[in-house]
GUTOR-862039 format. One record per atom (N, C-alpha, C): z, x, y. Coordinates in pm, whole numbers, plus 32768, in hexadecimal, padded with zeros to 4 digits. Layout:
N
ZXY ...
END
This chain:
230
3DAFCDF3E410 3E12CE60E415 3E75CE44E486 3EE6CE38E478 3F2DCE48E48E 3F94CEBEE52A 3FF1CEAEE570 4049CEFBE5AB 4039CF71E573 4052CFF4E5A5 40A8D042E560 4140D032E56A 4191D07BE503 4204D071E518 4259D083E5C5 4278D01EE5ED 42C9CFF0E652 436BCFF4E677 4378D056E6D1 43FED061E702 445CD096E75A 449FD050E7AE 44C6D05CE80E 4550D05DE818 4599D0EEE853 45F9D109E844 4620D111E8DD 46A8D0B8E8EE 46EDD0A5E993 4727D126E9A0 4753D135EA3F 47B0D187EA5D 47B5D212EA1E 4764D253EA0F 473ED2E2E9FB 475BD34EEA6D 476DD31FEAD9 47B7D389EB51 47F2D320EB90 4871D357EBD3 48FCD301EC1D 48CFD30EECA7 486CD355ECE5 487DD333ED76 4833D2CFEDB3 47A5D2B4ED6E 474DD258ED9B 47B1D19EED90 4780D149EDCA 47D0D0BDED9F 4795D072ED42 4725D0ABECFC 46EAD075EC93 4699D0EBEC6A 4692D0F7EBDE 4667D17EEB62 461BD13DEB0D 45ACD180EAF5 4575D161EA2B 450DD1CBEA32 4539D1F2E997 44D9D202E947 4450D1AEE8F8 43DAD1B8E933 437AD167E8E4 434AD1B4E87C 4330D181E7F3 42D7D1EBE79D 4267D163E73B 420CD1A3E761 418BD129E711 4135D1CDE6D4 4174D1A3E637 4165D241E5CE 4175D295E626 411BD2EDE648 414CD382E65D 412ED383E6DC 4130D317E726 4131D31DE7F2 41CED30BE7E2 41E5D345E853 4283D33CE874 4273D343E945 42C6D2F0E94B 42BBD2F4EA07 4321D2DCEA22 437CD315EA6C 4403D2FFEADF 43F1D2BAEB31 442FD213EB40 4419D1D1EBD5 4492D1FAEBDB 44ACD205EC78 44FED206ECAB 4519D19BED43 4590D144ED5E 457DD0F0EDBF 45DDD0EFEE2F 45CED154EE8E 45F8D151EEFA 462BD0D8EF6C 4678D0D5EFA4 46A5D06CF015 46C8D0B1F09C 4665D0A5F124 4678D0F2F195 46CCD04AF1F5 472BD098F26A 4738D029F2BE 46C6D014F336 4664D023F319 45F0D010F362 455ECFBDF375 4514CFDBF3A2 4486CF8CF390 440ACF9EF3BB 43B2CFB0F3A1 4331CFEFF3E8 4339CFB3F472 42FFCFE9F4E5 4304CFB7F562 42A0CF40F57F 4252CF14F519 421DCE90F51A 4291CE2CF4D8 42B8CE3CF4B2 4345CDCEF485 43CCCDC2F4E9 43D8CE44F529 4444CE2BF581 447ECDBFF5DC 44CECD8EF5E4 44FACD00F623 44FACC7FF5CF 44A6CC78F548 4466CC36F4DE 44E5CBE9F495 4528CC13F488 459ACC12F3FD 4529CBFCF389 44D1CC08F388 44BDCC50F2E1 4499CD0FF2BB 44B7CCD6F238 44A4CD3BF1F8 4419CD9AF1DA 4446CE20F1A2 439BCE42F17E 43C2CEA5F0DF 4340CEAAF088 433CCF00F037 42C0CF5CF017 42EFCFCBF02A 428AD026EFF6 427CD095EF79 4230D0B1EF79 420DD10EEEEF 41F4D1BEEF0D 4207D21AEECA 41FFD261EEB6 41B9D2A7EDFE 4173D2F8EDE7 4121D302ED76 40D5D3B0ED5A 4112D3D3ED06 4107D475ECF1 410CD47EEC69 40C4D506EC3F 40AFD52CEBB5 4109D5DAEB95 414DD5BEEB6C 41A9D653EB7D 4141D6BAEB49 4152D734EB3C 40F0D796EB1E 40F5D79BEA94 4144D76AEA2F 4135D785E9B8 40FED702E963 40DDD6DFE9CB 40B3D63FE990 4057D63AE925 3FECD67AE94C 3F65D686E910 3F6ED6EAE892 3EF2D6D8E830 3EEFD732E7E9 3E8DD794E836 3E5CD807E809 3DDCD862E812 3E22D8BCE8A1 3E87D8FDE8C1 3EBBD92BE926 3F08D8E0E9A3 3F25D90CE9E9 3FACD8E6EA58 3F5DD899EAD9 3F4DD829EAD9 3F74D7EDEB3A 3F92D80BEBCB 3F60D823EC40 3F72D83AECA6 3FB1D7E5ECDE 403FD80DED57 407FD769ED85 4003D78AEDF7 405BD6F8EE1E 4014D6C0EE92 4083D6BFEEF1 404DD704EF53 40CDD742EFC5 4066D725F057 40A8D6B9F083 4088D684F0EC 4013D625F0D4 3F7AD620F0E6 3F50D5B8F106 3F10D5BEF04C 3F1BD51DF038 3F37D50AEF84 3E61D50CEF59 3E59D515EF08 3DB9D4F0EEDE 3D7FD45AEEB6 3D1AD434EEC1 3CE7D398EEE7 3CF8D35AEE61 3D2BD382EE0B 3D57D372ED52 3DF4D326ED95 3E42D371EDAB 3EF4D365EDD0 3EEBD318EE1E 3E93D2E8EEBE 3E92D2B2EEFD 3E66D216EED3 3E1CD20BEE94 3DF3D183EE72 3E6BD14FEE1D 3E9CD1BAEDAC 3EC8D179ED35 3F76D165EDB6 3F79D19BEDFD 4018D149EE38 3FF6D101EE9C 3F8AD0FDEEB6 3F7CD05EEF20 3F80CFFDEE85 3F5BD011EE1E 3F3CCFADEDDE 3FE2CF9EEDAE 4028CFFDED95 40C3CFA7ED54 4101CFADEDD9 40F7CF88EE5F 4130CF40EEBF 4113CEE3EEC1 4088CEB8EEC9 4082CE4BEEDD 40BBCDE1EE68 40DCCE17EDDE 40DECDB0ED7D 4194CDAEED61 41BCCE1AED9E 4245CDEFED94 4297CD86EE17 4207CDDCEE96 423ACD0FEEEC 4224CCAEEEBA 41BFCCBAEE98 41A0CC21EE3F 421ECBE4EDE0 4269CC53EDAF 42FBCC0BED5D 4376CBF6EDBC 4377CBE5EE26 43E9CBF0EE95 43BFCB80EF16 4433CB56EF56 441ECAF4EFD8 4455CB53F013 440ACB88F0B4 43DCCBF6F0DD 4448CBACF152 4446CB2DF18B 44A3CAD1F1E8 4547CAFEF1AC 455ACAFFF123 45EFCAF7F112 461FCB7EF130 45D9CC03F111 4625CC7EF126 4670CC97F16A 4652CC58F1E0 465FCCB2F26E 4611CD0CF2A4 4650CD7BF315 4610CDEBF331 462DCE2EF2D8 4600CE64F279 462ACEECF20B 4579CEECF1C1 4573CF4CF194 450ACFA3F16E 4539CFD5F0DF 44CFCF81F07A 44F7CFD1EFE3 4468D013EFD7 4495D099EFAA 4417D0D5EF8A 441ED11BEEE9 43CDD0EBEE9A 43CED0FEEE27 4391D184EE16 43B4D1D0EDEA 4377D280EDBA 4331D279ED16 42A5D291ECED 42E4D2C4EC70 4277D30DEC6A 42B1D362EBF4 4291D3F9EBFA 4255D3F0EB3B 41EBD423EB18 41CCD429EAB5 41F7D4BCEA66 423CD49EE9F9 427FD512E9A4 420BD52EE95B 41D1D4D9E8F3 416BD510E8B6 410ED485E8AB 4079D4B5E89B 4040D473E8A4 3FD1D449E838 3F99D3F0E7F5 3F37D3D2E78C 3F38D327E7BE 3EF4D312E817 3E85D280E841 3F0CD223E87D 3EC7D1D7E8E9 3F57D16DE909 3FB0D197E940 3FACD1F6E9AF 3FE0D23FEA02 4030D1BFEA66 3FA2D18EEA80 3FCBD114EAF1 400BD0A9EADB 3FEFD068EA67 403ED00AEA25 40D9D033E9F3 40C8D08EE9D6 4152D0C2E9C2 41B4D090EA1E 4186D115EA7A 41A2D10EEB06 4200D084EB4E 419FD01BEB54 4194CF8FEB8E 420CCF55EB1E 41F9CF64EA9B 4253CF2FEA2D 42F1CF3FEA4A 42F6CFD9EA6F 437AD034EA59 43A5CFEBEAE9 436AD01DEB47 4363CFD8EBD1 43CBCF82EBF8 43A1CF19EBA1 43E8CE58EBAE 4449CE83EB7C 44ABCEBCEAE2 4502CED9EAC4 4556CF48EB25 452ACFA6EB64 4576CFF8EBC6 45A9CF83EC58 4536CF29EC74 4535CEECED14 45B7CE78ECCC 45B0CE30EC63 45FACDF1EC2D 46B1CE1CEC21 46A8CEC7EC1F 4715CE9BEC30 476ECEE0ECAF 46F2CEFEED13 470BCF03ED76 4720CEA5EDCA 46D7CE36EDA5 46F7CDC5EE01 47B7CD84EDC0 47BBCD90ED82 484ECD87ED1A 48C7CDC0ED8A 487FCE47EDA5 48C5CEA9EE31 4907CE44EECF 485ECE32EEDA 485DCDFCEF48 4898CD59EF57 48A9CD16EEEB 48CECCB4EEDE 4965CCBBEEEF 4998CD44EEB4 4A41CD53EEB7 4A7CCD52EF31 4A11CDC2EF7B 4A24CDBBF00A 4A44CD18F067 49DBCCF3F081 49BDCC97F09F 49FACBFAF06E 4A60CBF0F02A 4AABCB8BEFD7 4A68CB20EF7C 49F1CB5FEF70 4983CAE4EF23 499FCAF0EE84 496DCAB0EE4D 49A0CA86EDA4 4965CAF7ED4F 491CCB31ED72 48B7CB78ED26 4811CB9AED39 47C9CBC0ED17 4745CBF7ED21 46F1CB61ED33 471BCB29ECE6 46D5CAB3ECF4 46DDCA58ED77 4729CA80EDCA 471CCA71EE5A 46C4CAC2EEBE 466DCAEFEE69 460FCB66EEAD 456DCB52EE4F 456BCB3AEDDD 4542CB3BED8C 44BACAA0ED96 4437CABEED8F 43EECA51ED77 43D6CA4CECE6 43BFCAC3ECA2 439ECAABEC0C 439CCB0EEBBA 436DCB37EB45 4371CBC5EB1E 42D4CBE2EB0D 42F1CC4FEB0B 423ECCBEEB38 421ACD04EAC5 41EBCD1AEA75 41B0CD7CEA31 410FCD99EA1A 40DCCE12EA00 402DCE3CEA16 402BCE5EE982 3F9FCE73E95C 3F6ECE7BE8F7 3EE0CED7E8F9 3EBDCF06E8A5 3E13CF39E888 3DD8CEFEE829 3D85CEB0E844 3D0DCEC0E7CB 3C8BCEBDE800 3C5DCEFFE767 3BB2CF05E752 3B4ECF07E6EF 3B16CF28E6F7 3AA3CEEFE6A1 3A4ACFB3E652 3A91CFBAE5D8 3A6FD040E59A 3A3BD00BE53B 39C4D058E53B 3954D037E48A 3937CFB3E486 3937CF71E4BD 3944CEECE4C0 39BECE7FE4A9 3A14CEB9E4C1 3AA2CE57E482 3AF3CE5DE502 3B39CE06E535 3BA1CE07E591 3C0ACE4CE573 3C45CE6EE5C7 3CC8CEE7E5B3 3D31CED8E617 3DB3CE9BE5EE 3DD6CEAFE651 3E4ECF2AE653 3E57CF4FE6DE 3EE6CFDDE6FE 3EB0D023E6A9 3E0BD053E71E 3DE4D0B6E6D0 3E43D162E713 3E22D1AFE6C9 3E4AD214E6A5 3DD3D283E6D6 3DE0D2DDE6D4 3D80D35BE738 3CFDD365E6E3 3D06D36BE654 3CA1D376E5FD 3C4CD2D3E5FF 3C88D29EE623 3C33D1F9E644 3C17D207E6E4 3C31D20BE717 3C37D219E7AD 3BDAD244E7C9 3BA0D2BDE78C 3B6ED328E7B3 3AB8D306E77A 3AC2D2C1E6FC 3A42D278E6DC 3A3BD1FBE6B9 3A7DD1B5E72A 3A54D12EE73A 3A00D0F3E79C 398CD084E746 3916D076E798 3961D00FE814 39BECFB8E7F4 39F4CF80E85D 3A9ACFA9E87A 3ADBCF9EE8DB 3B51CFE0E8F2 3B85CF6FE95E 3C04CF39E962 3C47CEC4E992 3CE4CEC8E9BF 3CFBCEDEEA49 3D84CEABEA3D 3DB3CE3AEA5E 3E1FCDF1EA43 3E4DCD4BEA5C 3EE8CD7BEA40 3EE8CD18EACE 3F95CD41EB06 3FB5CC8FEB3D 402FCC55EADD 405ACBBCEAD9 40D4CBD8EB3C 40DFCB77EB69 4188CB3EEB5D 4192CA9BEB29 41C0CAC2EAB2 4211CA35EA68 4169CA31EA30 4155C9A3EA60 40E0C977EA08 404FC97BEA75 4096C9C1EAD1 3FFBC9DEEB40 3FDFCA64EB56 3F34CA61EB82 3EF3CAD4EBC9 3F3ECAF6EC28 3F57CB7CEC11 3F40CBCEEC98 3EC7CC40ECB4 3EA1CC58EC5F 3E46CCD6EC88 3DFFCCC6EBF4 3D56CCFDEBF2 3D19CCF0EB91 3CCFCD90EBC2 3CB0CDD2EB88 3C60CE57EB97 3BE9CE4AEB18 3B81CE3BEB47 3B25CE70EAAB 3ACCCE76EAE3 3A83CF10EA7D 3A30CF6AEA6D 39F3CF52EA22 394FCF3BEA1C 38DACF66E9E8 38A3CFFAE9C3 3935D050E982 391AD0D4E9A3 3877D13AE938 3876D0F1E8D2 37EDD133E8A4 37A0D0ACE864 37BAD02BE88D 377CCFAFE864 3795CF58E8AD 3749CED3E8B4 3764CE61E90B 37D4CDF7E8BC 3809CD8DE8BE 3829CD47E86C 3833CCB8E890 384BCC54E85B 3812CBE6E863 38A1CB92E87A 3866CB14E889 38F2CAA2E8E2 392DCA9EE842 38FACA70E7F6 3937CA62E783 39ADCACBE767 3977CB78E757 39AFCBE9E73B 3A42CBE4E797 3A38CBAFE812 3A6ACBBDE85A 3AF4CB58E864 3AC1CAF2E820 3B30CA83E80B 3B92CAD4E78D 3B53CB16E736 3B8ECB60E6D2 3BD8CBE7E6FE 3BDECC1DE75D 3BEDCC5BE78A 3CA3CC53E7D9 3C9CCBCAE80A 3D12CB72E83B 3D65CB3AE809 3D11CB18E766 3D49CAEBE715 3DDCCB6FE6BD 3D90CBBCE6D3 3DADCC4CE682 3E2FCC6BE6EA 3E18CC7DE76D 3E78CCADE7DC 3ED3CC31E7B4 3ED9CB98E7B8 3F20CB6EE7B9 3FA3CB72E763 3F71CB8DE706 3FBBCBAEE671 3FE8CC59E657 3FC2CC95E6C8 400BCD1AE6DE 4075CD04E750 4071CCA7E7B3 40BECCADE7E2 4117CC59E7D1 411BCC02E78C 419ECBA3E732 41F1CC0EE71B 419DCC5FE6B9 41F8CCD3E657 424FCD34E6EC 420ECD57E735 424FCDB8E794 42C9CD5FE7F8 428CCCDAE7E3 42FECC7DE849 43A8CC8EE7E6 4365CC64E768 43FFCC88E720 443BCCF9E6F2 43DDCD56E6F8 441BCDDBE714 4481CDEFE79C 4434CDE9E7DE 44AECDFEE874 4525CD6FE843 44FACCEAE853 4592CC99E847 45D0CCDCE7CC 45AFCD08E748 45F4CD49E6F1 4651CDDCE745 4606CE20E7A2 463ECE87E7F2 46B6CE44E852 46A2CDE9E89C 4703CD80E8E2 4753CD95E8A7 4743CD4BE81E 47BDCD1AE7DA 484ECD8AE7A7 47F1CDF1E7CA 483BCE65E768 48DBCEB0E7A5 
END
């Protein structure tokens, strides 16, 4: 099995320096990609750059009633899942070329059914992409690709009833004996997540498993350059 339907729409609000819409079926997430003239006070004096994440579920996200925000300190769910798309959107950037400036990627989940995070991380690279586009104008450089190590996209799969699945969906998510995220840039690891969540699974399962992400994230890589292109 297959993606769900995949797509990513640029520039959805004019103030941020990079916008998208992610939607994988019926998840939808707002990155948004900020540019500060600044830098955490461990970078100061550095001339490099830094990026961070931000990661929230609006109150109408969910089905079965409203959503509580999170106003001030976030819950250990939000907290993990945006250390995890910081770290994978440095991983697509040379952190030496920025400068001092600070991109901090926001995204905010509109509605939600499985792949929150992948989304997230997906929409992410297309918002930071064409923020670095920004910063490149500034700065007299050719384009993003003067900022740019590779392109990023995440994925889910797992293992339901016995069959691999990948970009599962809330009703898979939710009873799958194994549960997996894998986040590339280009043709490498960056991050592997998997769960033994109601079964163990085996090296074999597991090569299948990669196999499955790999071929979901082909599909999501040409979704966004199809978004590029547009």
């Amino acid at each position: 099995m297959g993606v769900r339907d995949v797509a990513f729409v640029r520039g959805v609000f004019r103030n941020p320096a990079g916008s998208c819409l992610a939607s994988f079926g019926d998840t939808k997430v707002y990155c948004s990609a900020t540019i500060d003239e600044s830098v955490p006070g461990f970078l100061k004096g550095s001339g490099r750059g830094w990026l961070t994440a931000e990661y929230a579920m609006l109150p109408g996200s969910t089905p079965g009633g409203r959503k509580p925000r999170e106003i001030g300190k976030r819950d250990g769910r939000s907290t993990e899942i945006q250390r995890l798309i910081g770290r994978s959107l440095r991983a697509a950037i040379d952190l030496a070329r920025l400068g001092e400036v600070t991109i901090t990627i926001d995204c905010d989940v509109l509605e939600a059914d499985g792949g929150t995070r992948t989304a997230a991380i997906s929409g992410g690279w297309v918002a930071l992409y064409d923020a670095l586009g920004v910063l490149a104008a500034r700065s007299g450089q050719s384009g993003p690709d003067a900022y740019l190590l590779g392109q990023v996209a995440a994925v889910s799969v797992g293992i339901v009833d016995g069959q691999v699945v990948c970009d599962l969906d809330y009703r898979n998510d939710s009873t799958a004996d194994v549960d997996m995220n894998v986040v590339k840039r280009d043709d490498r690891l960056i991050e592997v997540q998997g769960t033994g969540e109601r079964n163990s699974f085996s090296r074999d399962e597991l090569a299948r498993l990669l196999d499955a992400a790999d071929e979901g994230i082909a599909t999501i890589f040409a979704a966004q350059r199809s978004a590029l292109a547009g």
